[in-house]
N, C-alpha and C positions, 0 to 999 in steps of 0.2 A: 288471575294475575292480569293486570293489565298492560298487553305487549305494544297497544296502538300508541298506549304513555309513555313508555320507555324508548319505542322507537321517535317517539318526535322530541323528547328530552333529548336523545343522544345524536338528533340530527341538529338540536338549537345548539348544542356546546359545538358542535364542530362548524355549523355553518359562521356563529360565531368570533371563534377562535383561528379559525384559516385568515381571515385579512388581518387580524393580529400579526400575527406570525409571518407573514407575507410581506408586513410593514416592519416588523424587524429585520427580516431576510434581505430584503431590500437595501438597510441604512446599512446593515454591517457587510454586506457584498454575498449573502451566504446563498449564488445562486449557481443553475445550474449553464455553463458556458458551451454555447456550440461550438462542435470538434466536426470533424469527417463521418465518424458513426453515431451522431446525434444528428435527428429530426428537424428538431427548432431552431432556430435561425436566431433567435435572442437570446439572452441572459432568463435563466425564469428561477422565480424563488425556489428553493428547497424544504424550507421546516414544514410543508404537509403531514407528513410521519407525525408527528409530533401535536397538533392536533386531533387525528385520528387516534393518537393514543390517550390522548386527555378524554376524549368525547367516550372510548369505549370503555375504559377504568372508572370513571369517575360515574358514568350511567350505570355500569354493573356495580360498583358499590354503592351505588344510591338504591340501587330497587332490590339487591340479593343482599348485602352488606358483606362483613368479613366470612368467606365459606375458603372451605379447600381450593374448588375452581378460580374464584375470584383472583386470590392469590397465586394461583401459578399465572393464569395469564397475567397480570398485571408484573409481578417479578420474572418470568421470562421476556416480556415484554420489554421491559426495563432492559434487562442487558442486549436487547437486541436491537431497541431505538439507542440505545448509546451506543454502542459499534455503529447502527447504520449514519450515524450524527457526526460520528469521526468521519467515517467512509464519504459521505457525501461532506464533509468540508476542505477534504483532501482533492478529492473533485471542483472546487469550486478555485482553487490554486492550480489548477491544472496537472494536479498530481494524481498518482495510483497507489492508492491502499492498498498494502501488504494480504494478499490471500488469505497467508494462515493463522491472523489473527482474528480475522473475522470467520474462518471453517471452526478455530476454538471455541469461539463463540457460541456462534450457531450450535455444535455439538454441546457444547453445556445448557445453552435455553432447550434444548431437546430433550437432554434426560431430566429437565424438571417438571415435566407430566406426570412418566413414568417415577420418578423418587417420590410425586404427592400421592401414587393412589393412582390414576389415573394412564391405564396403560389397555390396548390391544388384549385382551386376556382368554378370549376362546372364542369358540364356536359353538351355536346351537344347531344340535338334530331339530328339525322340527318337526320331527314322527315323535316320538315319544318325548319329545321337549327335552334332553338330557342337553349340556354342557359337558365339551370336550374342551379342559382345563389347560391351556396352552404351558410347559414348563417357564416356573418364573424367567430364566436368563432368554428364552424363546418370546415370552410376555415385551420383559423391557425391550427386547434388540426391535421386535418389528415398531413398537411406538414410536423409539429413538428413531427409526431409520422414517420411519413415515411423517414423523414433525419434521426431520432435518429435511426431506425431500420436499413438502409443502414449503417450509421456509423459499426454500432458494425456488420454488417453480415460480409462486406470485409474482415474486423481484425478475425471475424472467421473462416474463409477459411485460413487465411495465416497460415500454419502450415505447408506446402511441397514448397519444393525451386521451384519458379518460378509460383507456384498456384495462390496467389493473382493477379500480374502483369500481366499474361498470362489471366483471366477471365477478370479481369478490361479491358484490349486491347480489346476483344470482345466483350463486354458489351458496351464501348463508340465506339467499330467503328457500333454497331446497330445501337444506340442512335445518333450520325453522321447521319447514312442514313435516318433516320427518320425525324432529321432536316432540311437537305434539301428536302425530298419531301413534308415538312410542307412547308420552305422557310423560316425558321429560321436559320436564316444568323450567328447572333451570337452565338448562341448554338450549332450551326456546327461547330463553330471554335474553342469553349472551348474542343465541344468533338472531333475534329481531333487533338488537342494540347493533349490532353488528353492519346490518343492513340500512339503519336510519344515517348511522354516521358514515357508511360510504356513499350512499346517495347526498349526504350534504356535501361530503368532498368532490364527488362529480360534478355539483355546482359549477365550482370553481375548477375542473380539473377536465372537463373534456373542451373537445378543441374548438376555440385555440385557448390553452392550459394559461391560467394566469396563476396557476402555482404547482410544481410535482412532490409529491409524497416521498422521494429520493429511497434508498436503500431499508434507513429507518422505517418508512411506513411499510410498504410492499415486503419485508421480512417481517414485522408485528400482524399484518394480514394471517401474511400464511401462517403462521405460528396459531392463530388464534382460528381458523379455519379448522386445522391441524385438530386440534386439540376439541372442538365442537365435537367434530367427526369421531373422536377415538371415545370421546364420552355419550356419544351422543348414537350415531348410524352405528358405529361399529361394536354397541354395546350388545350383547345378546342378538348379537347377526347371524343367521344363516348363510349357509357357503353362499348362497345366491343374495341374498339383500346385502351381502359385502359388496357388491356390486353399486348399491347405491351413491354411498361414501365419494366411491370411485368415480363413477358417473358424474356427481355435482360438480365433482373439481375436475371434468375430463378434459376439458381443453389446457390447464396447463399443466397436466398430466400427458397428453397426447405431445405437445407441442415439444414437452424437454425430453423426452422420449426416441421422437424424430429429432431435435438438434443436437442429443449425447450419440446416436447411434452414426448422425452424420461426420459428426467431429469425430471419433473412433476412427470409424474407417477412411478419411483424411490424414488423420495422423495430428490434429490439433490438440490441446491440450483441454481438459474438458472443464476448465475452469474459466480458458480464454475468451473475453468477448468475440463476439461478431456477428454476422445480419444473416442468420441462417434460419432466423423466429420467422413464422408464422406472419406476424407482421410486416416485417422486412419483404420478405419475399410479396405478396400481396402488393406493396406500395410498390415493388419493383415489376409488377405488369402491370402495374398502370393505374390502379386504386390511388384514391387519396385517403386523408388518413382520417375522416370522416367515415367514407366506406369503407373503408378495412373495419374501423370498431364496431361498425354495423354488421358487418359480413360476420365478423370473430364474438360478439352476442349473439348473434344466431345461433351460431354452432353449440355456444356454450347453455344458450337455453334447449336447444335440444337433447344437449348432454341431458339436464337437467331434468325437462321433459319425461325423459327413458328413466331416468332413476325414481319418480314421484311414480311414473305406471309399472315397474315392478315392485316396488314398495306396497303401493296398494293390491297386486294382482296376488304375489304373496299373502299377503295378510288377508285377501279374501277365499 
């Protein structure tokens, strides 16, 4: 299979299609306006999402065609660039989307993993190679809960131009090398598509951002991150290579980790914005937000790092 094709197929549709949409974004107002807990100082497009979603659908139906996987990312996908499309145009009026229509959401794009097939389903001894069969409603609930929790970590990182797209690129090109040394043919291919068309959106999206990915894209991320990993690292994993999984996505795993434990014990509401990210803090001693993405890839390639050398140190 040719993954160098696929990844520059799905890096031309998006680098493509971003100043499209950027010049629609533009004429119809559909941007993102600086408030007190925004960064940017200007008006910046919003439809990134929306790009990102055309370039990864439209490259994984070109080179797998119609499969099980194809179809859930692309139909979870779907309901979750439309929420985030709302979301972020309610944003652009200087208003706030409703919570719980988009946690509805989110939770229905989460059990469409799990309802195609595609769920968390055991664990391997790797002494005698047996599978410990996880019970089905133990199956669905941890997938459900591990897509809804990628959903919303991605979308909490994206707050510094270039942060989301730049961790998502190293997060799937781990999840990549993990699939082929699995020889998960497919899953190598979503997540090398995965990786061309975030790098083309980092074109246009690290700083200074001349377009953000808004709610839409950074939830279609993690959903399809999400869903790599349950089909992919987490297939016939060991207590120990679940580790892996874990590890690509460690930073915005670590990150909502620390900002749900600190909102807790404040008393915030753990849905409420505010500058308790990883990034915030960093800009606030004195990084700019250049160095901070530089500082926050680091981290997250060493996440990555750690996961690629127990993957291999296992399997040798």
């Amino acid at each position: 299979m040719n993954y160098l094709l696929a990844a520059v197929v799905a890096f031309g549709i998006v680098y493509i299609a971003v100043p499209v949409l950027r010049a629609i974004a533009l004429q119809t107002g559909f941007v993102d306006r600086p408030s007190s807990r925004k960064i940017h100082t200007v008006p910046i497009p919003l439809l990134g999402g929306g790009a990102i979603y055309i370039g990864i659908v439209a490259s994984f139906f070109l080179f797998q065609g119609i499969t099980n996987l194809s179809i859930t990312v692309a139909v979870g996908g779907l309901l979750l660039v439309t929420i985030g499309l709302i979301d972020d145009r309610a944003k652009t009026k200087g208003k706030e989307f409703p919570v719980w229509p988009r946690v509805i959401v989110y939770a229905a794009a989460s059990f469409i993993p799990a309802a195609t097939g595609i769920r968390i389903s055991g664990v391997t001894d790797p002494g005698p190679g047996l599978m410990f069969i996880f019970p089905e409603w133990v199956s669905v609930s941890a997938t459900v809960v591990w897509v809804f929790a990628l959903i919303n970590m991605i979308n909490f990182i994206d707050g510094v131009d270039g942060l989301a797209s730049g961790v998502a690129t190293l997060s799937s090109s781990t999840l990549f090398i993990t699939a082929l040394v699995k020889g998960q043919l497919e899953i190598a291919l979503l997540a090398v598509i995965l990786v061309g068309s975030c790098i083309a959106f980092l074109v246009y999206n690290f700083y200074p951002a001349r377009i953000f990915m808004g709610d839409a894209g950074a939830t279609f991320l993690g959903y399809t991150l999400a869903v790599i990993a349950v089909e992919g690292a987490f297939k016939s994993a060991t207590l120990v290579t679940m580790a892996v999984p874990l590890l690509a996505l460690g930073l915005p795993i670590m990150d909502t980790v620390i900002v749900m434990t600190r909102r807790l014990i404040s008393g915030r509401g753990l849905h409420r914005a505010d500058k308790l990210h990883a990034h915030h803090l960093l800009m606030r001693w004195g990084l700019n937000q250049v160095q901070t993405v530089s500082f926050l890839y680091l981290i997250a390639a060493l996440f990555s790092l750690l996961s690629i050398v127990i993957l291999f140190v296992v399997r040798n």
